[in-house]
C-alpha positions in Angstrom: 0.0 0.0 0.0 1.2 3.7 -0.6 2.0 6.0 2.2 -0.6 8.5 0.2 -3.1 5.6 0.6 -2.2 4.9 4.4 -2.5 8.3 5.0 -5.9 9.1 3.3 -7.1 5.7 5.3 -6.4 7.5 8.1 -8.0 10.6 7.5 -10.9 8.7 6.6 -11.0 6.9 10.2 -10.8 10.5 11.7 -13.9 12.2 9.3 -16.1 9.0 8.7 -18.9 10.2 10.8 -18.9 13.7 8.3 -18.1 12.1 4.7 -20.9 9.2 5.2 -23.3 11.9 5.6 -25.5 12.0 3.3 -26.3 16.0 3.2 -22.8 17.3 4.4 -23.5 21.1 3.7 -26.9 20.6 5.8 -24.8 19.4 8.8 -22.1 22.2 7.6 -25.4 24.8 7.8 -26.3 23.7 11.3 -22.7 24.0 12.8 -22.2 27.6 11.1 -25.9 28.7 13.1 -24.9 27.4 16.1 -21.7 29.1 16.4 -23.7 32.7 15.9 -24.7 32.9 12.7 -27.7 34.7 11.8 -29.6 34.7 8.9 -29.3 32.1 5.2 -25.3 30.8 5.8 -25.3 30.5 1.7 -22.2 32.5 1.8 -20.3 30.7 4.7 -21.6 27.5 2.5 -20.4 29.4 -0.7 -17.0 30.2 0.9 -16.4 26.6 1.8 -17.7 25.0 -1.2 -15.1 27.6 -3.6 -12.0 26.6 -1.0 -12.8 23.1 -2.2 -12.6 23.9 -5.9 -8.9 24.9 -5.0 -8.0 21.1 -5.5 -9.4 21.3 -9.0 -7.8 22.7 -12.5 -10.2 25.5 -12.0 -10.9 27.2 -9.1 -13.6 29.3 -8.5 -12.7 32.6 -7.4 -15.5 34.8 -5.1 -16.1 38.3 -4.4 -18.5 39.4 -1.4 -19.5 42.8 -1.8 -21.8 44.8 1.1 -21.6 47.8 2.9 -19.4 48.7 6.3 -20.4 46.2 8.9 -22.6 44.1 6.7 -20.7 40.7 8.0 -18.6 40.4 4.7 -15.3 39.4 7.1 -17.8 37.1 9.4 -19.6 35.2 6.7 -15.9 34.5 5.3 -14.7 33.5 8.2 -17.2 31.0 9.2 -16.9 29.4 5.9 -13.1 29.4 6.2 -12.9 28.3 9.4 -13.7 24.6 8.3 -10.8 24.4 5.8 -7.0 23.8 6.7 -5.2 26.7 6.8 -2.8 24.7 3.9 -5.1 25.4 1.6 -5.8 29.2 1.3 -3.1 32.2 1.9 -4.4 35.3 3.5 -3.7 38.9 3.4 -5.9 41.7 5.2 -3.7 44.3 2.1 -1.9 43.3 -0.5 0.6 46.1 -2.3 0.1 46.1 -6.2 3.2 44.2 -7.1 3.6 42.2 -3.7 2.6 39.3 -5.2 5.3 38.5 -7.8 7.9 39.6 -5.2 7.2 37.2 -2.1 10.0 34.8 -1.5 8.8 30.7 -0.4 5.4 31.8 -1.7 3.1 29.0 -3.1 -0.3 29.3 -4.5 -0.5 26.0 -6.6 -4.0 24.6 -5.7 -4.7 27.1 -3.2 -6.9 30.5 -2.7 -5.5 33.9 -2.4 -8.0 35.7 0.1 -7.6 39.3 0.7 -9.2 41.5 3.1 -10.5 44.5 1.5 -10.5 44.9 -2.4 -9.7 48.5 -2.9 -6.2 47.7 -1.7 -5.5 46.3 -5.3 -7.8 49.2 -7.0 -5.4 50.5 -9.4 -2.3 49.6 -11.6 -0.5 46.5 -12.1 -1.7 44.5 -9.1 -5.0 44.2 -11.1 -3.4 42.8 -14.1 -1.3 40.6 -12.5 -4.1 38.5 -10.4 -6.0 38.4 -13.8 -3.3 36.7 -15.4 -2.7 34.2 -12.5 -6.9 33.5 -12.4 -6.8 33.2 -16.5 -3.4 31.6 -17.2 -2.3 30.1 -14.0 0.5 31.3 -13.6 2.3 34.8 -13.6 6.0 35.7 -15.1 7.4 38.9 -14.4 10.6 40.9 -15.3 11.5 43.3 -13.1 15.2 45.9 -13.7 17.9 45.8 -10.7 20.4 48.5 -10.4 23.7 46.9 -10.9 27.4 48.2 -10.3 27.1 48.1 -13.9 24.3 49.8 -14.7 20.3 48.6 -14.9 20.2 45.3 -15.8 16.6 43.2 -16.2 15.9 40.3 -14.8 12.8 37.6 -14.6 11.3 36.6 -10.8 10.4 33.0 -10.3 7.3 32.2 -11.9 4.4 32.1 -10.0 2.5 28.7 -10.6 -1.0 28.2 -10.1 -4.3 27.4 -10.6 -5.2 29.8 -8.4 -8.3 31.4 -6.9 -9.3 34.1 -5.3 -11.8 35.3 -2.7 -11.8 39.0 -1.7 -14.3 41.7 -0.1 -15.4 45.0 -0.5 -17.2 47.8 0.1 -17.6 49.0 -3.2 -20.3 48.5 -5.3 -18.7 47.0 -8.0 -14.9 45.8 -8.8 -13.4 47.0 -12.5 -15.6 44.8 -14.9 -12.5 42.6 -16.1 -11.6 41.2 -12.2 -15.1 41.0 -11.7 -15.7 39.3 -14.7 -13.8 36.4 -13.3 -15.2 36.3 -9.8 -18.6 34.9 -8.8 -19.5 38.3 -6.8 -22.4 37.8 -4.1 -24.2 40.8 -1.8 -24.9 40.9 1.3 -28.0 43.2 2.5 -28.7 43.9 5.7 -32.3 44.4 6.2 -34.2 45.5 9.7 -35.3 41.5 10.1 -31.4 40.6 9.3 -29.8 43.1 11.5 -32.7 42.0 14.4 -31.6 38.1 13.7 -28.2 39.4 14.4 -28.6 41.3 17.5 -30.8 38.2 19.0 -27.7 36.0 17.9 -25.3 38.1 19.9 -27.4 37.8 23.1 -27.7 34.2 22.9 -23.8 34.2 22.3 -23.6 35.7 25.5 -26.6 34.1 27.9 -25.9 30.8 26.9 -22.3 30.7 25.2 -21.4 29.3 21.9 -21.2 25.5 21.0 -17.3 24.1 21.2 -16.5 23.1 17.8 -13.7 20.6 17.0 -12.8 21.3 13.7 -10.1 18.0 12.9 -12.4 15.8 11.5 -13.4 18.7 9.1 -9.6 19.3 8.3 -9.4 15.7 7.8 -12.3 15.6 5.7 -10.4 18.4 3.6 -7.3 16.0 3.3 -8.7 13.3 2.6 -10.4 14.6 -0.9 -7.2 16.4 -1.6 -5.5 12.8 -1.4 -8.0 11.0 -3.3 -8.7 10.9 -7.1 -10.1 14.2 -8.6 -12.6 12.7 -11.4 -15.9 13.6 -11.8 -18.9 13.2 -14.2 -21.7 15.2 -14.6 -24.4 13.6 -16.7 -26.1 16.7 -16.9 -23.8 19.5 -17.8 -24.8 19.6 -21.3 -28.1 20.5 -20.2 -27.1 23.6 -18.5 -25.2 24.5 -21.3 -28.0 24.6 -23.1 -30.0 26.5 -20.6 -27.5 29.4 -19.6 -28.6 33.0 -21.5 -26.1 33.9 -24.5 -26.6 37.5 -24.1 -23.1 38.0 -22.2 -20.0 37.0 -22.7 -19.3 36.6 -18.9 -21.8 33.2 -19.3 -18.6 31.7 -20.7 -16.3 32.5 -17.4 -19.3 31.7 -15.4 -20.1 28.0 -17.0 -16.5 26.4 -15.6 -17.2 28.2 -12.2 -20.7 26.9 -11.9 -19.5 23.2 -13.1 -16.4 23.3 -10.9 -18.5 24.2 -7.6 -21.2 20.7 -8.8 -17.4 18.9 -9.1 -16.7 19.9 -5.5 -19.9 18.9 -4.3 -19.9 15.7 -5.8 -15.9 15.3 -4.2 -17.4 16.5 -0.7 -20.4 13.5 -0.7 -17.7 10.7 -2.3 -18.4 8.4 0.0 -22.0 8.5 -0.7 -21.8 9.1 -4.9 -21.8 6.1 -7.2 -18.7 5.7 -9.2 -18.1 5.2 -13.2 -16.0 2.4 -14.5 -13.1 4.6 -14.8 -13.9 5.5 -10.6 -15.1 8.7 -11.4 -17.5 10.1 -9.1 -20.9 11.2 -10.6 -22.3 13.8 -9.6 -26.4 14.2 -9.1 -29.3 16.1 -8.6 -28.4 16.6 -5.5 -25.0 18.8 -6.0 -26.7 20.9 -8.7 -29.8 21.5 -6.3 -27.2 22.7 -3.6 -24.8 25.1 -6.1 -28.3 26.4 -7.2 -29.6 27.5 -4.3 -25.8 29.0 -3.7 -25.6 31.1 -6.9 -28.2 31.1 -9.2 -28.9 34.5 -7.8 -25.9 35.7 -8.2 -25.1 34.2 -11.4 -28.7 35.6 -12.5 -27.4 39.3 -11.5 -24.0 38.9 -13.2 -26.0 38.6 -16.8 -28.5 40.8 -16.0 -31.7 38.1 -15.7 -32.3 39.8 -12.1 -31.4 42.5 -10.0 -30.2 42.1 -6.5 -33.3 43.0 -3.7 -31.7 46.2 -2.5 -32.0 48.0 -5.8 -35.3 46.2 -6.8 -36.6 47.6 -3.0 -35.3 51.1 -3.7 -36.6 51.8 -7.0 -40.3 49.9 -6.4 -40.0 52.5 -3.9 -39.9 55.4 -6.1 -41.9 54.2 -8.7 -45.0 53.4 -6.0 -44.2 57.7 -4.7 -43.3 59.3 -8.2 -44.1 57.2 -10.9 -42.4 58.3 -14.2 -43.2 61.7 -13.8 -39.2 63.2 -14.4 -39.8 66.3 -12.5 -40.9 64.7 -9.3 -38.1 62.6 -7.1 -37.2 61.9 -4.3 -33.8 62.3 -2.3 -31.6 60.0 -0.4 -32.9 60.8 2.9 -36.9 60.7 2.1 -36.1 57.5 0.6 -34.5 56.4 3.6 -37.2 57.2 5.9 -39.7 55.9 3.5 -37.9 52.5 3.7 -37.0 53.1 7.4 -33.3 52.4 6.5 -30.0 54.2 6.8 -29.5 57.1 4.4 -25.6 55.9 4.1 -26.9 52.7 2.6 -29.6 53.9 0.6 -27.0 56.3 -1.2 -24.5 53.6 -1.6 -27.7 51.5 -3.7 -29.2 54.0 -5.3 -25.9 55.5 -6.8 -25.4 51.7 -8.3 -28.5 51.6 -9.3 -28.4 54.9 -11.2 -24.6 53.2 -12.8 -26.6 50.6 -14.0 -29.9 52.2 -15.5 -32.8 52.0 -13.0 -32.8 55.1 -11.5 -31.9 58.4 -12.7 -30.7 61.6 -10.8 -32.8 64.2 -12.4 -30.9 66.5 -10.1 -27.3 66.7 -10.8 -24.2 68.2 -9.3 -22.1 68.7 -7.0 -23.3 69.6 -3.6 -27.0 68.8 -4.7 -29.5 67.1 -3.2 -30.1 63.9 -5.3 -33.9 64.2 -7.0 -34.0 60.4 -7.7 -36.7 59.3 -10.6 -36.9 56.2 -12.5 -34.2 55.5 -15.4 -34.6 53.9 -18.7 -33.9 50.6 -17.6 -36.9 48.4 -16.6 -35.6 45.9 -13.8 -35.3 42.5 -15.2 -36.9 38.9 -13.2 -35.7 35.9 -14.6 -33.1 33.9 -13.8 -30.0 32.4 -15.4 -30.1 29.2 -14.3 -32.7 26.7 -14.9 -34.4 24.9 -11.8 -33.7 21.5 -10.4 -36.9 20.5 -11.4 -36.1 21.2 -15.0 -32.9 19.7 -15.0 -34.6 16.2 -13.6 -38.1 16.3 -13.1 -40.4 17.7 -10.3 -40.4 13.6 -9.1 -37.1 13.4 -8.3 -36.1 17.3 -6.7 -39.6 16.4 -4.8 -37.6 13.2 -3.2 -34.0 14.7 -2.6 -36.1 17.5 -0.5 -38.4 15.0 1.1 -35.1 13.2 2.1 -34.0 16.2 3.9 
């Protein structure tokens, strides 16, 4: 027997309860509530499941946008928190360059997770992180002053594949790093932030459940040691499905396939295997990755809009209807919706970037008179539902099951 086989027996010993289960990101939902966590733990689930794709060809890289204090570092943490660190490197700031320039520095089949996006706003530390996420790998040449004068030289290669998860408070990344992300919003509303509050004071009356984390590491090591393959019967059919209007579907696809991969890797022990011992994946995984990004896959092509902007400008078409010389500002919308003005401005001005709204008002130092733009808000949705994919009988089971 190989050591690599010893070891992965091993690891298998120490997660067997976890990897024969068969809903793992259920029992992964109801750990992430009890340790605090208020409100739908899609994104801790989403964080987890893209750390897993960092074993694959392709990772899946993630961007989770929402205002100050929205929980952006909390929801990645508690979907981190079940990974080994091994497989992710972490930076609160990152220079532009830094990247290329870090000595003993491995990101082959790992994620690059920084803190706060607009640390890598501007100039070449943009470029560079594209070319890792497209190419997998980035070569740079770099000129040294020499006793002889300048003299270029080429850094060690970077080697991937690669992903990347980052946060931010902006609205909106520049289109071509976005373009390669899955980007996902949290919004806070009233019910949210109440959840949160009542979360907190259960923290503290009662005290949070101890959680022993080694038999999810081992479950992490023990995928990573194992064979990779997987089939999925249906992916022609999402092809198929998925809107040709943008060319983003075509960056999207691999992500959306490579999350079903990792979902099929996570349940192994419970998927039935090919004649070449490749797992298959099933309804199941593409029910779960659904439920994870269909909305925000929806919003990256413009089939939907996320509820924030769809709340504001309902809002001001119900006060001013499309009557151009009647709006409303930032603050009466705020009070209308009973929500803080600073995040009302921060969704309005991105809804007014992307056509819903316009500012009938202009300049600076004016009060915003907000009407509604050229742009009717969009309801569909990008991906098509389980029940398509399979038939109502057999989604109707796998939820009956849970």
């Amino acid at each position: 027997m190989k050591e690599s086989d010893k070891l992965r027996g091993d690891f298998l010993k120490d997660c067997k309860e976890i990897a024969t289960y068969p809903k793992i990101h259920q029992l992964l939902q109801g750990y992430i509530e009890r340790q605090g966590f208020a409100g739908s733990a899609n994104i801790p689930l989403l964080v987890y499941l893209v750390l897993l794709t960092g074993m694959l060809e392709r990772p899946v890289s993630l961007l989770i946008k929402g205002p100050s204090g929205a929980g952006k570092s909390f929801s990645l943490r508690m979907g981190k928190q079940f990974i080994p660190s091994e497989a992710y490197e972490e930076f609160e700031g990152m220079s532009e360059k830094a990247i290329v320039y870090l000595k003993g520095f491995s990101l082959k089949h790992k994620h690059l997770i920084i803190g706060e996006a607009s640390g890598m706003a501007d100039g070449a530390g943009r470029t560079l992180l594209r070319q890792l996420l497209s190419e997998g790998k980035v070569r740079y040449a770099t000129v040294e002053s020499t006793d002889k004068g300048l003299k270029g030289s080429e850094l060690p290669t970077l080697e991937g594949p690669c992903g990347l998860i980052m946060t931010t408070t902006a609205t909106g990344i520049h289109p071509e790093d976005e373009n390669r992300m899955l980007a996902v919003n949290i919004h806070e509303s009233p019910d949210q932030i109440a959840g949160a509050l009542v979360a907190m004071a259960e923290g503290k009356s009662k005290g949070k459940e101890p959680l022993n984390l080694e038999p999810w590491f081992a479950l992490y090591r023990y995928i990573k040691l194992g064979p990779k393959k997987v089939v999925i019967p249906f992916a022609m059919d999402i092809a198929k499905a998925l809107p040709t209007t943008h060319d983003k579907v075509k960056r999207d696809f691999p992500q959306i396939l490579a999350l079903i991969e990792a979902s099929a890797l996570l349940h192994s022990c419970t998927r039935e295997m090919d004649e070449n011992g490749a797992v298959i994946a099933n309804a199941d995984d593409y029910t779960v990755v659904y439920d994870l990004v269909n909305d925000c896959i929806s919003e990256g092509l413009a089939k939907t809009v996320p509820d924030n902007i769809r709340t504001v400008v309902e809002a001001i078409a119900a006060r001013t209807g499309k009557d151009a010389y009647v709006g409303l500002s930032n603050t009466q919308l705020a009070e209308i919706l009973n929500r803080d003005p600073s995040v009302i401005s921060r969704t309005t001005k991105k809804a007014i970037e992307d056509g819903y709204l316009e500012n009938s008002n202009p300049g600076q130092g004016r009060e915003a008179k907000l009407v509604i733009g050229g742009r009717k808000l969009p309801s569909g949705s990008a991906l098509p539902l389980p029940e398509e994919l399979f038939g109502a009988r057999e989604v109707t089971n796998l939820k009956a099951a849970e």
